[in-house]
C-alpha angles and dihedrals in degrees: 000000000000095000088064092050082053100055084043101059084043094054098041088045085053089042087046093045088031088061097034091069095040083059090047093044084049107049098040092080087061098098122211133187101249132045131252079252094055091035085069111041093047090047085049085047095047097055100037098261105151112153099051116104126218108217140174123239136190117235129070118268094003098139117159151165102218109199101185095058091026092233143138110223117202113192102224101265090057103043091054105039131095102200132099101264091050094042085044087048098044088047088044094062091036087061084059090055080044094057096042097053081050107052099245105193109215085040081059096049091045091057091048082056097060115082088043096057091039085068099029083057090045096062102014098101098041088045092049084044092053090038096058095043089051094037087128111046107023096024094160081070087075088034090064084036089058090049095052092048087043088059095048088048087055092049095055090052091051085051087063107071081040108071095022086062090045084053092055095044085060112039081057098050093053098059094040101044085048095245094119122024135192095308111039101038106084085037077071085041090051093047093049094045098055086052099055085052086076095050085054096052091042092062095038093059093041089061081044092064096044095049083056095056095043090057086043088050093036087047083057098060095039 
């Protein structure tokens, strides 16, 4: 039964990512006139934003608000880019530096998170591994294995209203500020959208998982 669960969530999370770069693709034929680059650094001027950097990054598809640094890293497709994916991707980042001047507070509870799921996901395999091998006779192993799993699955829910906010943020700023009009706008909605989508199957099938090592672990005890 599981096992079917399993092939399910991989073959939603090919069709979501499948479909993520098709959009992409799609709407990066759409030109504009800035850049992703400019995208940004008008959308951090407009709304007073004076101490994040915008800066260019090497990978495909690396984009990140970094708020430890306060800065906006492009990867290079999109910095230097004038199209609608690279402009929807350049907004959506610079929604993360806007929730963080502002206090966001899932954003804030995200980032609380992240040392603790940096170890949890650091041990977390080789724990549950332990855990299941000695399920018999050191079952509290897979117990600790189920909470730091627990921790990561949490993480990946916070991450949710969080990316779906810096989204909207965007898709708003770009109508009003005039860098997408009638027509292209809900082409950036549609290519945020798609890649939200991601963010939802990857917690889903994060809470998938889980769900997998507490009935092991429930199973145990019956």
């Amino acid at each position: 039964m599981y096992w079917i669960l399993f092939i399910s969530i991989a073959l939603i999370s090919w069709a979501v990512s499948a479909l993520m770069e098709h959009r992409f693709k799609t709407y990066s034929q759409e030109s504009i006139a800035l850049t992703g680059r400019q995208v940004a650094e008008k959308m951090l001027r407009d709304n007073g934003i004076t101490d994040v950097q915008v800066t260019c990054t090497s990978g495909h598809l690396t984009d990140h608000y970094d708020p430890r640094t306060k800065t906006v890293n492009l990867s290079e497709s999109v910095y230097n880019s004038a199209n609608v994916a690279a402009a929807a991707v350049a907004a959506h980042e610079c929604g993360h530096a806007l929730q963080h001047a502002f206090a966001y507070g899932p954003l804030r509870m995200r980032s609380a998170l992240v040392p603790v799921v940096n170890f949890a996901s650091r041990w977390v395999t080789w724990v549950l591994l332990g855990g299941i091998l000695l399920i018999h006779s050191f079952p509290q192993l897979l117990t600790i294995g189920v909470v730091l799993y627990g921790l990561t699955t949490l993480f990946s829910f916070i991450t949710l209203p969080v990316e779906i906010n810096a989204s909207t943020r965007a898709v708003a700023w770009l109508e009003t500020a005039g860098i997408t009009d009638r027509q292209t706008t809900p082409m950036a909605a549609s290519a945020l959208r798609s890649a939200a989508y991601t963010y939802v199957v990857a917690a889903l099938a994060s809470l998938g998982t889980l769900i997998y090592y507490v009935m092991i672990l429930v199973g145990r005890r019956d």
